[in-house]
N, C-alpha and C positions, 0 to 999 in steps of 0.2 A: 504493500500500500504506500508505504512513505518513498520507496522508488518512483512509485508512480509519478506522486504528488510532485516529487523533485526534477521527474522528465518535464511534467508538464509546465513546472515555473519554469523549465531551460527553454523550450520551444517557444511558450509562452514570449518570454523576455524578448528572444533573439528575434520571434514576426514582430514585434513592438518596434525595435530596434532596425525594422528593414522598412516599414509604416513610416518612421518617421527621419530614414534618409532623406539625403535631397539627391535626385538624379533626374536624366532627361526624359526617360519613357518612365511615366508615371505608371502607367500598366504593367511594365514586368515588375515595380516595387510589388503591387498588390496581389499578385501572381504570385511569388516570392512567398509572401508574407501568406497566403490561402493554405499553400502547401505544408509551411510551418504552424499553422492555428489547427489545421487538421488534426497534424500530430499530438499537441498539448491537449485538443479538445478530448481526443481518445486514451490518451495516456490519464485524465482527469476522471474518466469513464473509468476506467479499468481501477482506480481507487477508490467506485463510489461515493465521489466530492459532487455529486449530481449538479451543484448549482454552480459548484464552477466550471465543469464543462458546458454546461449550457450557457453560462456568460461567454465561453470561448466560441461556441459554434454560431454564435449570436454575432459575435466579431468575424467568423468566418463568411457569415452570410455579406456582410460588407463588404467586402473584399470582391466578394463575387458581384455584387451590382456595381462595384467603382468600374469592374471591368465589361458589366452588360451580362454575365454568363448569369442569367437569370433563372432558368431550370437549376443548377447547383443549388444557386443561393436558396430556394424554394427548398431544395431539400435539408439545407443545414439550418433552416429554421424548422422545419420539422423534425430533424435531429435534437435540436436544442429543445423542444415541446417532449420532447423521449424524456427528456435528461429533469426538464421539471414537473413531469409527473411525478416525479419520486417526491418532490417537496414541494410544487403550489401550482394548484388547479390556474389560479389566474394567471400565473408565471406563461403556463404550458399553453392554454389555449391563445393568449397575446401573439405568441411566436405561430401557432396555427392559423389564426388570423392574418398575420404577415403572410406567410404562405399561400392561403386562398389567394390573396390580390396579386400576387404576381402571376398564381394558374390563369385567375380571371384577365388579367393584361395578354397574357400569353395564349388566353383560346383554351385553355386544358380546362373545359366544362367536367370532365369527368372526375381529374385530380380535384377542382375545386369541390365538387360533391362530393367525394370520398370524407375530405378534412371537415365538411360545411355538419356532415353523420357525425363523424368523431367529436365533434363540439358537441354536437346535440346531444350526444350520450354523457358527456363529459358533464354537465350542464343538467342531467337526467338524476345523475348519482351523487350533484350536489344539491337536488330537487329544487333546481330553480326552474321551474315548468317554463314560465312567462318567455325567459332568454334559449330553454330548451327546444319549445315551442318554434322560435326565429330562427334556426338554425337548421332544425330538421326540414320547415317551409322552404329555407335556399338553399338544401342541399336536395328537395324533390326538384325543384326548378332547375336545377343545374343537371340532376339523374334526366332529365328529358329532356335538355337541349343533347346532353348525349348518348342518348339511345338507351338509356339503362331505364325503360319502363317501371318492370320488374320492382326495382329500389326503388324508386320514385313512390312506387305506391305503397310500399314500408315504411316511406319517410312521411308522407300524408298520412298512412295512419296514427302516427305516433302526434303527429299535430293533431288530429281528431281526438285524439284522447284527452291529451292535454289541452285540448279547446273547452271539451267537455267537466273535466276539472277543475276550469276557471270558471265555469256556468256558459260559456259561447255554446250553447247547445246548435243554435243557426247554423256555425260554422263547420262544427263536427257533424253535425247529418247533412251538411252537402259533400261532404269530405265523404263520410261513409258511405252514400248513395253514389257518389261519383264511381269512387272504386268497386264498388257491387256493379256497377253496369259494365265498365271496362273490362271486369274478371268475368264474366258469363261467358264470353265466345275464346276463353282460354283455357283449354284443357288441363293447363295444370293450378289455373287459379278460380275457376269456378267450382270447389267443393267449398272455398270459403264464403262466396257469396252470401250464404243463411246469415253468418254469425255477424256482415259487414250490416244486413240489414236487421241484424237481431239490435247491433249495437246504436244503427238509427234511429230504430222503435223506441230504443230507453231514453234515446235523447230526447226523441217526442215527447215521450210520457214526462221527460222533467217539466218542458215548460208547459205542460197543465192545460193542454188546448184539446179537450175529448174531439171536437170536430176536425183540427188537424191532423189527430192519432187514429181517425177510421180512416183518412183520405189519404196517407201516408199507408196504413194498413192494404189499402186498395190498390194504389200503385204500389205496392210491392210484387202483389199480385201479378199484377200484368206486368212487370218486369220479369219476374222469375215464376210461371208455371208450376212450377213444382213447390214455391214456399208454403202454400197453404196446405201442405202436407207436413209439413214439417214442424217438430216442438218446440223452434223458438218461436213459427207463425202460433202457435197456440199460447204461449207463454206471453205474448204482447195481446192475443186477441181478451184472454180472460184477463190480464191488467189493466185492457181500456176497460172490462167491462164492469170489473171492481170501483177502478176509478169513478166510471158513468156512475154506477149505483149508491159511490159513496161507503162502502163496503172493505171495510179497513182486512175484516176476517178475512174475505176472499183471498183479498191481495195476499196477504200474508200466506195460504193455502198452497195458491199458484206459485210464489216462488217456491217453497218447502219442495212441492211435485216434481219441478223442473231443476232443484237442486240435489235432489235425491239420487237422479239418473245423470246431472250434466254439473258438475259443480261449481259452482259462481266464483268467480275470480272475484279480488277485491274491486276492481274498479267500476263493474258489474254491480257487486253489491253495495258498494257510496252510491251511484244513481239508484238504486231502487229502496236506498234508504230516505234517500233525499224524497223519492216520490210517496214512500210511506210518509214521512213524517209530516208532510204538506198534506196526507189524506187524512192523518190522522187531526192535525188541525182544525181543520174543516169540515170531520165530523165532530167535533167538539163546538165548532162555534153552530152550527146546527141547533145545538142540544141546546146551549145558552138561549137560543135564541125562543127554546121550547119549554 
């Protein structure tokens, strides 16, 4: 470790010391100087001093845009985003952030959605939804200007969710409706289509509009043939009809039924708690009222 630590202040020192020569081609100093930050930045690695490699690959990304070699510099600030994950989520994503703008400069819609995911997740597991949310959004937009479908509608659904986590109910059932239509004529993504409109139904059912949740119910219908066979169509059709009735017991019946055989996830069961405790309200202010 302490070898390490002492290659890397020698490398270190000597690119510092070639940075701030004075000579006529300004570009072979920084050239110089890249090849030597490499070295220190890896040698900083190899003694798990995380944050001082990452300061060095941080310096090496410079180097590389004094000279224009912007694909490197992209990747040793992704390097350096390696290095402060071990010690600061802000640290890391900063340098990923760097990194997008140069893919984006550069036309690499793909590379930018790959990093735009990794934030989102990063950003996921410090549950900061709201920032988690923006990032999975421009990392779908970025998955479909380059071809990657597929991802794109992984990245939409993760905005759906956390739409629906914040109350944007609107946003997440056009997200979820979206993707339910797009997955029907794909063979390998239309076995999910139920649960994309299982998850639009709950969204309905939060904001509390019974005539929205049969017409939404309806067009599911005519989207997908086969839903109304199926136990999530029954699991929203006896919710609206709890809800309609007012009928707290039902509700509570229907999920137990459809949780017996399909087990509710947590985020599943936050909206159907959220739709209980709004039903249950509202049979209480009923009663008051009697």
């Amino acid at each position: 470790m302490a070898d390490h630590i002492a290659k890397g202040d020698e490398f270190l020192k000597k690119a510092q010391k070639k940075i701030n020569a004075w000579g006529l081609f300004a570009s072979s100093k920084y050239e110089d100087a890249a090849e030597l930050y490499a070295k220190s930045a890896n040698h900083f690695k190899l003694a798990k001093s995380w944050d001082r490699a990452g300061s060095v690959f941080i310096k090496l990304s410079d180097c590389y845009l004094k000279v224009d070699s912007k694909h490197e510099a992209a990747n040793a600030f992704i390097e350096a985003s390696k290095c402060y994950k071990k010690t600061s989520t802000t640290a890391a994503i900063s340098c990923l952030d760097k990194a997008i703008n140069i893919f984006m400069d550069n036309g690499k819609d793909s590379m930018a959605a790959r990093y735009c995911k990794e934030i989102g997740e990063m950003y996921e597991l410090e549950k900061d939804n709201e920032k988690a949310m923006l990032y999975f959004e421009r990392a779908a937009e970025f998955f479909e200007m380059g071809g990657g479908a597929t991802t794109a509608n992984q990245c939409k659904l993760k905005v759906a969710q956390f739409s629906a986590q914040v109350e944007q109910y609107p946003k997440a059932i056009q997200i979820y409706e979206e993707v339910a239509k797009t997955s029907l004529n794909n063979n390998l993504l239309k076995y999910g289509v139920r649960g994309h409109l299982l998850n639009a139904g709950l969204c309905q059912l939060c904001k509390g509009d019974i005539v929205a949740i049969t017409n939404a119910l309806e067009r599911y219908q005519d989207l997908d043939l086969t839903f109304s066979r199926t136990r999530e169509y029954k699991l929203l059709a006896d919710l609206a009809s709890a809800i309609d009735e007012e009928n707290v017991e039902n509700f509570t019946a229907a999920v137990k039924e459809f949780d017996s055989i399909t087990p509710l996830d947590p985020w599943k069961t936050t909206l159907l708690l959220r739709v209980k405790e709004a039903l249950k309200a509202k049979e209480m202010e009923e009663d008051d009222l009697v």
